[in-house]
BAVOKE-372146 format. One record per residue (C-alpha): residue number from 1; x, y, z. Coordinates in steps of 0.05 Angstrom, whole numbers, plus 32768, in hexadecimal, padded with zeros to 4 digits. Layout:
N
<NUM <X Y Z>>
...
***
This chain:
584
<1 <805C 83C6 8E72>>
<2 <804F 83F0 8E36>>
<3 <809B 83E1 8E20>>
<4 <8096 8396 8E2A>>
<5 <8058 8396 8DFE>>
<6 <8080 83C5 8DBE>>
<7 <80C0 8398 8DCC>>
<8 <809C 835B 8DC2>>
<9 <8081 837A 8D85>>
<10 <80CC 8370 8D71>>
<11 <80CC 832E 8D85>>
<12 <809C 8311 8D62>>
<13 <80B8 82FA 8D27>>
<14 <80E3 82C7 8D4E>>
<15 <80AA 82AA 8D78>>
<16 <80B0 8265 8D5C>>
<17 <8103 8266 8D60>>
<18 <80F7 827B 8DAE>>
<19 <80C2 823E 8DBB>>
<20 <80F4 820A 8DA3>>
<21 <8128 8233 8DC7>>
<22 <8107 8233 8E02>>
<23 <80FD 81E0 8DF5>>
<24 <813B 81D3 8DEF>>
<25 <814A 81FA 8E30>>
<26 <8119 81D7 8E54>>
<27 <813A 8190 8E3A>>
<28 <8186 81BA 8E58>>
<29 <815C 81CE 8E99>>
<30 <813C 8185 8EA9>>
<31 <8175 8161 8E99>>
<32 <8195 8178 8EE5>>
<33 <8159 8161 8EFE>>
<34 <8167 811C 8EF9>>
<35 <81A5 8123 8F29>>
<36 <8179 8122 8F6D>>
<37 <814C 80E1 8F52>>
<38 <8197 80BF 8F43>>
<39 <81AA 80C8 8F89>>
<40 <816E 80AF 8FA5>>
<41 <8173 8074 8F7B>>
<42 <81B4 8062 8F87>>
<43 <81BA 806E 8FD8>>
<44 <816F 8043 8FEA>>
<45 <8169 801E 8FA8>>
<46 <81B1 8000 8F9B>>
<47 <81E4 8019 8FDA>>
<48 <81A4 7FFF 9013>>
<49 <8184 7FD1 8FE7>>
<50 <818A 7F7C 8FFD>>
<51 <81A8 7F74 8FB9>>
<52 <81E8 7F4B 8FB1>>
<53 <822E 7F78 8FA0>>
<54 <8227 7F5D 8F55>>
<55 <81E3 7F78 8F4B>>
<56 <81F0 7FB9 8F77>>
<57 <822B 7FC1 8F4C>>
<58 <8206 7FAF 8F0C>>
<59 <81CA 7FE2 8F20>>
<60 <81FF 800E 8F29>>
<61 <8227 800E 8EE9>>
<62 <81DE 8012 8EC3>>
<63 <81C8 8051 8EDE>>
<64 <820D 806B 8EDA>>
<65 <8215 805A 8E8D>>
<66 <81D1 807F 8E84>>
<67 <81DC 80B6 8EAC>>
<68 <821F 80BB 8E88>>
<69 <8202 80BB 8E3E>>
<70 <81D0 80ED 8E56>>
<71 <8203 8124 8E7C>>
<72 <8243 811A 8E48>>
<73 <821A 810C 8DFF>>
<74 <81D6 812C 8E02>>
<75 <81DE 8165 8E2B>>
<76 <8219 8189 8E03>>
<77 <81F4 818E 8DC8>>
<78 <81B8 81A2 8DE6>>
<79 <81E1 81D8 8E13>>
<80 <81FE 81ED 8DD0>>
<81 <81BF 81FA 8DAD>>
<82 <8196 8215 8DDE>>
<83 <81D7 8251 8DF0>>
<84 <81DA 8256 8DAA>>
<85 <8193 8266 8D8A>>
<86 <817C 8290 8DD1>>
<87 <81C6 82B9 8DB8>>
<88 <81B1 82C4 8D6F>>
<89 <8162 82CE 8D7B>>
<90 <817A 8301 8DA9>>
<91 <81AA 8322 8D84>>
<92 <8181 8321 8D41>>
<93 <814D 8344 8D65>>
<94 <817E 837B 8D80>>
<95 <8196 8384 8D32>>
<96 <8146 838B 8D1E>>
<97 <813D 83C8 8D5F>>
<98 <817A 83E7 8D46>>
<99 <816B 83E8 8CFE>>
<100 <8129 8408 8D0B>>
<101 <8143 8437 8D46>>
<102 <8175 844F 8D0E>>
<103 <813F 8458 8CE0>>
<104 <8116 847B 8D0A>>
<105 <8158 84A7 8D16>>
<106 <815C 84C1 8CD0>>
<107 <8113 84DF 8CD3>>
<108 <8112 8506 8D0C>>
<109 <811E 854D 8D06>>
<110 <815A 857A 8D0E>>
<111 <8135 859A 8D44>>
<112 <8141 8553 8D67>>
<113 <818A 8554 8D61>>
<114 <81A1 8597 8D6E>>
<115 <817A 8595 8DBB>>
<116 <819A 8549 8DC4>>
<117 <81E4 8536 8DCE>>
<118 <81F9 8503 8D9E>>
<119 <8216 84D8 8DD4>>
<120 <81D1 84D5 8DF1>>
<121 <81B7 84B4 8DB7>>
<122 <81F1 8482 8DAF>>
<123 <81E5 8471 8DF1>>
<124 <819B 8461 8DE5>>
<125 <81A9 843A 8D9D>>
<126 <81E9 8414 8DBB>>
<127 <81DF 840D 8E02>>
<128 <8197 8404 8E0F>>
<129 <8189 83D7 8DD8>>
<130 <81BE 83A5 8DEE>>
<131 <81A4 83A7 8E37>>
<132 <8163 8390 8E16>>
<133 <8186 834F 8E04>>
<134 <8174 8335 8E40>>
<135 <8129 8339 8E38>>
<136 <8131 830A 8E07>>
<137 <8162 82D9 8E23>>
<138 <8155 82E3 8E6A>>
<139 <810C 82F0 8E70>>
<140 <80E8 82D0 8E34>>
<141 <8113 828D 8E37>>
<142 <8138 8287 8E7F>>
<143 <8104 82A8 8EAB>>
<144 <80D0 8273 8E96>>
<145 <8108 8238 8E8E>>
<146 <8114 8249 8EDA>>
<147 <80D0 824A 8EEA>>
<148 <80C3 8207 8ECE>>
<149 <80FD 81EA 8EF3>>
<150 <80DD 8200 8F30>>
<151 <80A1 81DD 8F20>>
<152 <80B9 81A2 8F08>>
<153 <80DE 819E 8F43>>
<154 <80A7 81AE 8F76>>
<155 <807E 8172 8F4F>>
<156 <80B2 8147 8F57>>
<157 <80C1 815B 8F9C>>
<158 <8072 8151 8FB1>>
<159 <8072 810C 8F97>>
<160 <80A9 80FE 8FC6>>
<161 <8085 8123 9006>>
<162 <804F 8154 9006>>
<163 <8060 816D 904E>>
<164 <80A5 8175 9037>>
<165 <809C 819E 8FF6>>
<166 <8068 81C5 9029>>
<167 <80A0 81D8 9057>>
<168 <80D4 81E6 9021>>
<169 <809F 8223 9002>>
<170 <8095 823D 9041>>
<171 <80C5 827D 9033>>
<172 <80A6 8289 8FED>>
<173 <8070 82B4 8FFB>>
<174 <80A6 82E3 9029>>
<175 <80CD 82E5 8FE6>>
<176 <80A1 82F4 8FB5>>
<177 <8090 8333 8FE9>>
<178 <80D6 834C 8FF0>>
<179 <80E2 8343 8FA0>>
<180 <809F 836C 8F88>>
<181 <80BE 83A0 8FC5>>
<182 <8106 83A1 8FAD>>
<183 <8104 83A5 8F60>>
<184 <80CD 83DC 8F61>>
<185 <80FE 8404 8F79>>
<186 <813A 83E9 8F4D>>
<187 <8113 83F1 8F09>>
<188 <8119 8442 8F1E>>
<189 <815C 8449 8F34>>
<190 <8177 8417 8EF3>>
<191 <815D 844F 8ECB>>
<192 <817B 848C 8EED>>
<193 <81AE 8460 8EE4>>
<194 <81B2 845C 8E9B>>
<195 <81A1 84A4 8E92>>
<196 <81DF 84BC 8EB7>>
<197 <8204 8491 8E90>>
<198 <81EB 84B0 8E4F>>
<199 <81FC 84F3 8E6A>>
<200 <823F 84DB 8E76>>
<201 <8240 84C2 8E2E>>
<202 <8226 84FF 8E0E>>
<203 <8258 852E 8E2D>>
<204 <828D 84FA 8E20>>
<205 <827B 84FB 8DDD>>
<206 <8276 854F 8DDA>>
<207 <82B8 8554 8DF2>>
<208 <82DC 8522 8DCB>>
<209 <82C5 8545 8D8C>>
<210 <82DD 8586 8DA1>>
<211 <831C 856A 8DC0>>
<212 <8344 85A4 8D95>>
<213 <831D 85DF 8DB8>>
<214 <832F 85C4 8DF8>>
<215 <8375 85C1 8DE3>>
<216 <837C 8608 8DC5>>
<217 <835E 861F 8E07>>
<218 <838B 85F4 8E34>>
<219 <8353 85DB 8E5A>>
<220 <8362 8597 8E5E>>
<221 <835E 85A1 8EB1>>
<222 <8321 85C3 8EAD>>
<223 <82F6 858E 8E7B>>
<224 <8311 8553 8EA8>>
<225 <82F0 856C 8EE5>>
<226 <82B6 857F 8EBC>>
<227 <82C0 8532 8EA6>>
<228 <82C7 8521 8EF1>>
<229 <8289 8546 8EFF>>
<230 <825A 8520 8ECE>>
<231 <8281 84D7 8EDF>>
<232 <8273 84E9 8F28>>
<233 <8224 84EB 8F1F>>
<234 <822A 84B2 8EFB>>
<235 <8254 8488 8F30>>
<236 <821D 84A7 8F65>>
<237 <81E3 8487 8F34>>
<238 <8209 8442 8F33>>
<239 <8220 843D 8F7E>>
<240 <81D4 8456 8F87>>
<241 <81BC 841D 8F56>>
<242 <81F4 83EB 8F7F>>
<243 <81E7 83F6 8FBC>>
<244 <8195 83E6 8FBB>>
<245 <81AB 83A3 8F8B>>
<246 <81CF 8390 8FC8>>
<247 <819D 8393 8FF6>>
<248 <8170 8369 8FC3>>
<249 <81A0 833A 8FBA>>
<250 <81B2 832C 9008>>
<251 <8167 8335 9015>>
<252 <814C 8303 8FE5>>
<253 <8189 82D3 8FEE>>
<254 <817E 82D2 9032>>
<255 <8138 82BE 9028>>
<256 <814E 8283 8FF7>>
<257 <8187 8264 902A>>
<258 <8154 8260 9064>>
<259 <8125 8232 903B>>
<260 <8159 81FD 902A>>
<261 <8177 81FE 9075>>
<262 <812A 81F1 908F>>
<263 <8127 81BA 9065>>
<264 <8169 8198 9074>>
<265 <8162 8195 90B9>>
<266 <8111 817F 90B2>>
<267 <8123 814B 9086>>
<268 <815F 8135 90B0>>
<269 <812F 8129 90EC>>
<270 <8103 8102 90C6>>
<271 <8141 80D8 90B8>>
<272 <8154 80D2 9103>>
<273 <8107 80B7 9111>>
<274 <810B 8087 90DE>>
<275 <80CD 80AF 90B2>>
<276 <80F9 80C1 9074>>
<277 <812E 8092 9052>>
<278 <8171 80B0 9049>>
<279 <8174 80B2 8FFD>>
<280 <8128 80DB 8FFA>>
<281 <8150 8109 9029>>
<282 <8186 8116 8FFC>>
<283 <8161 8119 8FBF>>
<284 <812C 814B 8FD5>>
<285 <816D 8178 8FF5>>
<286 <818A 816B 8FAD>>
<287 <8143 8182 8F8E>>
<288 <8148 81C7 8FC2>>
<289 <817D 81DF 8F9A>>
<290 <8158 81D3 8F5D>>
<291 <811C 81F6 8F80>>
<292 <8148 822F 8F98>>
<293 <817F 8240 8F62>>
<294 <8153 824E 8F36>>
<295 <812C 8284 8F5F>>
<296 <8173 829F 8F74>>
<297 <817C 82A6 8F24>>
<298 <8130 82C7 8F1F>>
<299 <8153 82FE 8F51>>
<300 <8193 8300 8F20>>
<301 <815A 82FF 8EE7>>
<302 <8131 833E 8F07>>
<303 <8173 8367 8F0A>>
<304 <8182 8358 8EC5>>
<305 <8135 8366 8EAF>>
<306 <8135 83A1 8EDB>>
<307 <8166 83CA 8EB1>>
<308 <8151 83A8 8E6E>>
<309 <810D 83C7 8E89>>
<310 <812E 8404 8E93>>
<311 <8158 8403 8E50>>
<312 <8111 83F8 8E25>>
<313 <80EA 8430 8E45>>
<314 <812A 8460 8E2A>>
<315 <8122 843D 8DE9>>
<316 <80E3 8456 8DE0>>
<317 <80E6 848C 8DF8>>
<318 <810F 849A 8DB4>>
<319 <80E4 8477 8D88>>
<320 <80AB 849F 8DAA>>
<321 <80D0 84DD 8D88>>
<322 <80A0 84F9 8D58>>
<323 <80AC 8503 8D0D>>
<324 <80AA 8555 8D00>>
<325 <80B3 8555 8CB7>>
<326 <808D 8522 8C9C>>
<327 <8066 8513 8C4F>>
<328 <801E 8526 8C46>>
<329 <7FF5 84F6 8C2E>>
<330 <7FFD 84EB 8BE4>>
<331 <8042 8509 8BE1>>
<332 <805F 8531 8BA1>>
<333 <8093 8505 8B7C>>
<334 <80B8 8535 8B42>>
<335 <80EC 8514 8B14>>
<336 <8110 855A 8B0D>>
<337 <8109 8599 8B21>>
<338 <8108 85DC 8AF8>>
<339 <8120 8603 8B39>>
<340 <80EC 8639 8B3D>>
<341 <80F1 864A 8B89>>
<342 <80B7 8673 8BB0>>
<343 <80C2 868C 8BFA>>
<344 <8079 86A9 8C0E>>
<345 <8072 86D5 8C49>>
<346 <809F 869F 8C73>>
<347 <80AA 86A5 8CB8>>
<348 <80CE 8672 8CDD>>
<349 <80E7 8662 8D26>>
<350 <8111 8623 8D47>>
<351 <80E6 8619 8D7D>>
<352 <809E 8634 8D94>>
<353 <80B4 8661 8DC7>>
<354 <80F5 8673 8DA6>>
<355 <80ED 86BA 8D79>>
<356 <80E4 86B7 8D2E>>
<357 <8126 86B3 8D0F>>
<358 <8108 86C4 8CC8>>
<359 <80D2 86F4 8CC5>>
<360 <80A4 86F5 8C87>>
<361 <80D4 86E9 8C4F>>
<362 <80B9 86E9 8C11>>
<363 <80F1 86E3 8BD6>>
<364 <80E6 86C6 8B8B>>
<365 <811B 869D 8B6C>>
<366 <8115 8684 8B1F>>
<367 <812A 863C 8AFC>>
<368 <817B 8652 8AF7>>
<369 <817D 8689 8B1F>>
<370 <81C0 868E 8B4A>>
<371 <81B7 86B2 8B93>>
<372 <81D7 86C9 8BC8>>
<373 <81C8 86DA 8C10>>
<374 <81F4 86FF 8C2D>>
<375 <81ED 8728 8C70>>
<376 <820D 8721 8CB3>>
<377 <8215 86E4 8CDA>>
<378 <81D1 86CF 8CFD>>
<379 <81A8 86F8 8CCE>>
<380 <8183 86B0 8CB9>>
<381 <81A2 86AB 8C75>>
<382 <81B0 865B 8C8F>>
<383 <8164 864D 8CB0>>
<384 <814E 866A 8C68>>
<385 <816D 8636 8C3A>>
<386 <8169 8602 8C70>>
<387 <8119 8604 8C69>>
<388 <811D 85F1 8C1E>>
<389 <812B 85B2 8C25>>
<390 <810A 85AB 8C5C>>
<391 <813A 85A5 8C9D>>
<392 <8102 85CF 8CBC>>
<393 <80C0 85E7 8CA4>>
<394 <80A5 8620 8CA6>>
<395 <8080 8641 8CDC>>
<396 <805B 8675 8CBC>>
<397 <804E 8679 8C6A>>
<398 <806C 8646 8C30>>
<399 <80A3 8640 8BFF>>
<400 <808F 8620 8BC6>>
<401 <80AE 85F7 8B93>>
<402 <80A3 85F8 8B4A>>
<403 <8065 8617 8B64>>
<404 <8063 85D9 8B93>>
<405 <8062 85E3 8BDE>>
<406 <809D 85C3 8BF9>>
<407 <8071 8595 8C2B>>
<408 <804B 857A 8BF3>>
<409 <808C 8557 8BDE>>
<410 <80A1 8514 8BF5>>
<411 <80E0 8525 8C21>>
<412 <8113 84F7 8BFF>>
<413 <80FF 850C 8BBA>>
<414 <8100 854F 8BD3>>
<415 <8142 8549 8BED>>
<416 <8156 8521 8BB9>>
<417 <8151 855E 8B81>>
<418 <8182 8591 8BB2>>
<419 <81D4 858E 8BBC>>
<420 <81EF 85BA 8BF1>>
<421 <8237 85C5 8C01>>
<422 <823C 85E4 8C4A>>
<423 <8280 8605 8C64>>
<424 <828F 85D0 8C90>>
<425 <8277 858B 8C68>>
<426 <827B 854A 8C92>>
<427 <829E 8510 8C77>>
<428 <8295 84C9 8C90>>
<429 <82D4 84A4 8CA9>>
<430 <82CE 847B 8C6A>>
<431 <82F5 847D 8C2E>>
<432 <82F7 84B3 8BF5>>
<433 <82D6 8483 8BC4>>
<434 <829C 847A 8BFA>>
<435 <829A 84C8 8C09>>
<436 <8289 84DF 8BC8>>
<437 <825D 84A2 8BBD>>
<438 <8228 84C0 8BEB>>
<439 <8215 84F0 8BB3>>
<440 <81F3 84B3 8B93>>
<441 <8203 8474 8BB0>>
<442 <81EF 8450 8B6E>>
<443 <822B 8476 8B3B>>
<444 <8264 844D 8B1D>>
<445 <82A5 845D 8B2E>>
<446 <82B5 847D 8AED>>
<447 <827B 84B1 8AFE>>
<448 <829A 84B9 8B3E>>
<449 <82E0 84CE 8B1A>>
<450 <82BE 8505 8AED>>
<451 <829D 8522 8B39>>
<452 <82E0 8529 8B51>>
<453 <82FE 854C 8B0F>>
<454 <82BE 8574 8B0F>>
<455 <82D1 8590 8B5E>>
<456 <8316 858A 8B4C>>
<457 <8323 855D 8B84>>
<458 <833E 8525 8B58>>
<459 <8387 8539 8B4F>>
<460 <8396 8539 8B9B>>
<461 <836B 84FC 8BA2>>
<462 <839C 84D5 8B78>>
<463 <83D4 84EE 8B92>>
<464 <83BF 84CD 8BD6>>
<465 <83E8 8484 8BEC>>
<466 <839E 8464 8BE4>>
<467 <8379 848C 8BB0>>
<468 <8336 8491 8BAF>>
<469 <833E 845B 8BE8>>
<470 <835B 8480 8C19>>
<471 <8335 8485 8C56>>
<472 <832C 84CE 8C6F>>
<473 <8320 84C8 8CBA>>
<474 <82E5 84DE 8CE3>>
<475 <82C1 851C 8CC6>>
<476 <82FE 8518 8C98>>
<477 <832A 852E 8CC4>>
<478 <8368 850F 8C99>>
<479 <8360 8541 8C60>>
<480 <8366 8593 8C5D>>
<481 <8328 85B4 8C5E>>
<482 <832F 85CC 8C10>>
<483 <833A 857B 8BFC>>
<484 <82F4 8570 8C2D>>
<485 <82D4 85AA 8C0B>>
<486 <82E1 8585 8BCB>>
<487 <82CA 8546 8BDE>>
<488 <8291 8561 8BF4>>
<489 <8284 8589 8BAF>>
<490 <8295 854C 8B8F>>
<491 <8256 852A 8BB4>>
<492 <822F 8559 8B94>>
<493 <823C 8557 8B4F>>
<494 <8238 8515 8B52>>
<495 <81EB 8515 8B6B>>
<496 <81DC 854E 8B35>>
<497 <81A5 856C 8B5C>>
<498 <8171 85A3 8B39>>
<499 <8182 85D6 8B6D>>
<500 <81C7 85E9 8B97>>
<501 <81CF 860E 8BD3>>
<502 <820D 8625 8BE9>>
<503 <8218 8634 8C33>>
<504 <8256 865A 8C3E>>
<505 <8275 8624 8C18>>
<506 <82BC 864A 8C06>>
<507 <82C1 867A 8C48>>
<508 <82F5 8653 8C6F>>
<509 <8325 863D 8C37>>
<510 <8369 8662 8C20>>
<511 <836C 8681 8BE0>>
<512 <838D 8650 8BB8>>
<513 <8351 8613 8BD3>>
<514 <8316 864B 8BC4>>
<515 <8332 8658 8B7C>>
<516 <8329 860B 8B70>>
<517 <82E6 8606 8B98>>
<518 <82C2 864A 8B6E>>
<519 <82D8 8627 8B2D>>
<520 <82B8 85F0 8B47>>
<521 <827C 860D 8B62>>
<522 <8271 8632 8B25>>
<523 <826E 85F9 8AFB>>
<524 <8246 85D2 8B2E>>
<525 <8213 8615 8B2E>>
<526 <820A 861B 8AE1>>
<527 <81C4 860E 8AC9>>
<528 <81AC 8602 8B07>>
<529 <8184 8622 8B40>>
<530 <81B4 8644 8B71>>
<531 <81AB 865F 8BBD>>
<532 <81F3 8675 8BD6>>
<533 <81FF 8690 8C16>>
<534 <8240 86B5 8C13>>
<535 <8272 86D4 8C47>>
<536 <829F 86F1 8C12>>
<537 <8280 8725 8BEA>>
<538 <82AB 8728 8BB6>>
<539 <8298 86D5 8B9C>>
<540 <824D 86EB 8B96>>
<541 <8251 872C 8B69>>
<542 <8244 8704 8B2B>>
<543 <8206 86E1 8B40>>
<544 <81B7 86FA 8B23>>
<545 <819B 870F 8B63>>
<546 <81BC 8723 8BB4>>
<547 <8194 8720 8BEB>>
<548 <81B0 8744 8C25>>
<549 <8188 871D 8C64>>
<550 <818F 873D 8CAE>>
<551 <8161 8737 8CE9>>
<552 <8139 86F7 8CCA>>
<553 <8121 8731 8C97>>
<554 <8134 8738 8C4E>>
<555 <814A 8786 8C4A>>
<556 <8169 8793 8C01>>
<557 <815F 8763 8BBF>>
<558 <8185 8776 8B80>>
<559 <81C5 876C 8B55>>
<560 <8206 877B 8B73>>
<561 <8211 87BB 8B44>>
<562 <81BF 87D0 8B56>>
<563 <81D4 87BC 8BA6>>
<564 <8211 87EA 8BA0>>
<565 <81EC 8827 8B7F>>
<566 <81B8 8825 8BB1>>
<567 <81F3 8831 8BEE>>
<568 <81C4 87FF 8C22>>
<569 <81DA 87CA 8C4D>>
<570 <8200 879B 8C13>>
<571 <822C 87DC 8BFC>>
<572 <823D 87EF 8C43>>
<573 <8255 8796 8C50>>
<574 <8274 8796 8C14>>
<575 <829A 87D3 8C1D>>
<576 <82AD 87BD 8C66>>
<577 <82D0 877C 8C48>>
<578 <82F0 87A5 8C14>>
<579 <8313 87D0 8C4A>>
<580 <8324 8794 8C78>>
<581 <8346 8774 8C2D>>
<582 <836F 87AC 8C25>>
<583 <8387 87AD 8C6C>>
<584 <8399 876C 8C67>>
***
């Protein structure tokens, strides 16, 4: 119930579009209901009556002609509108849960993402919301519409015969039982259901992405029975989920035939013994369907409910996913940034009973400064930079700012004030134009230009069939990696952030791509504050201060000529990639 409630909080805004909605529908619902009063009319008061063929006829022709300008002029219009605004209420309040699910997305933690599958959480933000359509159509606007059918149609039906309408509830009570004892059950198995079928999704999604592992394994055999595997437990969740709909459905419809079939043949001997006329008899049959389809559609309508049920408890469920980095209270707003970067006695670890992957770091970096980490793979130089702006934070200790902790800042103007070009950038399936735009949504396209000169990206950019308008595929997949790298640099010097960090950003390029990149890089790094973490030793000699990180522990800090006098850890790296150079 807690998810009906915070659904309908979504609602809301459209309460007065659903009342009129539902209005209309109850106009589109009564409408049939005239159908059993027409027969009864015409069979005792025009077919039986003593009335002469003219005015038989006459009657006839008259309720005809209304009956006519009711079904074939009113009712279209009113079937029209009623499809049509219970479609677009619906729909509009789908686009209002997505908007804020996707909001919600963008503020929860890296943490969040790297222990959930992606295809998870398109499941949840495509699937689950659109199952929650039919809360809205079925259960705030047909549910009741049906309900009010049944009523009108009981009251109509006791004005005709109390004893009657008596007999034709009779199974009611034995239905509403075996409903509350099937869909208890359902609401459970619809959302194993839905779960498997995320699964499914998320590995689907895993695979697809790494489609060109698989193939430089050649285990295209082995994923689709890993495939098979997953799509079985899913199949074993649906037939599960089937096969106790089934028994609903021929349990409940059983229940709704026997009431009509009690009726017809009590009526029919009231008919025989001259107690009932003939045209009560078929109207209040004709006014058993009206009773009785609409509780078969209350069955359809608890299915449908069931998983929307279902669906909304795994919506929450991610909007229940709490915020790690968040703003304090009175959050720090900077214009610029001088740079002046303070990492005090910092510890840090992924998760709480995961070991500390940095362990009391303490470094000093002036406005200007360029760094490197360097170190072997693991060592933390990544977690390091990645708690500046505030991916993670901290565990243990601070890192300050302009002598500004770094959770006193508001995140986007935080974030805002930092570039950082990673080894493997992603680019959206967009076009170049749109790519580099990122940087700062707001630049002209002339500004955009000088970015690409700047990363030297905007020679090969022309030379494309579209230009800047060429479309690069998902995670750019259309381009080389040195014409992504560039892009990516572009991005950066278009947003002109205060401080730049550099994460293996040349590593996996050839020679020819790299020379273009460092020029670029080196421009992009004057006069500004700059962490790089470097595989190649031989790009970072130049820079004011090397950090050599190992074990989540800074062990030497110096220049590259005071690193290689002391004969530590950096001179015996360095010296290792010289020897593996010359071999090559």
């Amino acid at each position: 119930m807690n998810s009906i409630k915070r659904y309908l909080q979504f609602v809301k805004p459209y309460k007065w579009q659903i009342t009129v909605t539902i209005v209309i529908g109850f106009i589109k619902f009564g409408i049939p209901l005239i159908l059993p009063l027409l027969l009864k009319y015409l069979i005792d008061d025009v077919i039986h009556s003593s009335d002469s063929l003219q005015d038989k006829t006459k009657h006839l022709f008259t309720a005809m002609g209304i009956a006519l300008f009711i079904f074939a002029v009113l009712r279209p219009p009113i079937e029209y509108y009623r499809q049509y605004y219970a479609q677009r209420i619906a729909n509009t309040v789908l686009y209002d849960l997505r908007k804020h699910i996707f909001s919600h997305l963008q503020k929860l933690s890296l943490r969040y993402y790297s222990n959930t599958k992606t295809g998870e959480v398109i499941s949840r933000v495509i699937n689950d919301v659109e199952q929650t359509k039919d809360f809205v159509i079925t259960g705030l606007m047909n549910v009741w519409l049906d309900t009010a059918t049944i009523l009108i149609a009981i009251a109509v039906m006791f004005s005709m015969s109390a004893k009657l309408t008596f007999v034709a509830l009779l199974v009611l009570p034995v239905y509403a039982v075996a409903v509350k004892y099937f869909f208890t059950r359902l609401r459970q198995l619809t959302r194993a259901r839905s779960q498997a079928l995320a699964s499914m999704q998320g590995y689907l999604h895993e695979r697809i992405q790494g489609i060109q592992v698989t193939r430089s394994f050649a285990l295209e055999k082995y994923e689709e029975e890993q495939f098979a595997g997953k799509n079985g437990e899913f199949l074993n969740k649906a037939l599960n989920h089937t096969n106790w709909t089934a028994k609903t459905f021929s349990s409940v419809n059983t229940l709704t035939d026997l009431g009509p079939l009690v009726v017809i043949g009590f009526t029919a001997y009231l008919v025989l013994h001259g107690q009932l006329t003939l045209g009560t008899m078929v109207a209040f049959v004709g006014y058993m369907d009206s009773l009785y389809n609409p509780l078969r559609r209350l069955v359809n309508s608890s299915t449908t409910l069931t998983q929307s049920f279902a669906s909304m408890d795994r919506v929450f469920d991610l909007l229940d996913e709490s915020y790690e980095i968040v703003d304090r209270p009175n959050a720090v707003v900077r214009k610029d940034l001088y740079g002046k970067i303070s990492f005090q006695d910092v510890s840090f670890r992924y998760n709480k009973k995961d070991a500390d992957v940095l362990k009391h770091v303490s470094l000093h970096i002036e406005p200007g400064e360029k760094v490197a980490l360097v170190g072997l793979s693991g060592g933390g130089k990544s977690s390091l930079v990645g708690l500046i702006p505030r991916f993670y934070d901290v565990t243990e200790g601070k890192i300050t700012i302009d002598d500004v902790d770094v959770r006193d800042y508001q995140i986007r103007n935080l974030r805002s004030h930092i570039g950082i070009v990673l080894q493997d950038n992603i680019l959206f399936s967009d076009t170049i134009m749109s790519n580099i735009l990122y940087g700062r949504p707001d630049a002209s396209e002339e500004e955009v230009i000088e970015a690409a000169k700047a990363a030297h990206a905007h020679d090969f950019i022309v030379g494309l069939p579209d230009g800047y308008d060429t479309v690069v595929g998902e995670r750019g997949v259309k381009l080389s990696g040195g014409q992504r790298q560039r892009i990516a640099i572009a991005r950066v010097f278009l947003k002109n952030p205060s401080l730049l960090i550099l994460d293996e950003a040349t590593s996996a390029l050839d020679l020819e791509n790299e020379k273009y990149i460092q020029e670029a890089l080196q421009t992009l790094a004057s006069d500004r504050t700059t962490l790089i973490i470097a595989h190649r030793l031989s790009t970072i000699t130049h820079v004011d201060k090397i950090v050599y990180v190992q074990d989540g522990e800074i062990k030497e800090m110096g220049t590259h000529g005071e690193l290689m006098e002391k004969q530590g850890y950096y001179y015996d790296l360095y010296h290792i990639q010289n020897l593996e150079y010359v071999k090559q």
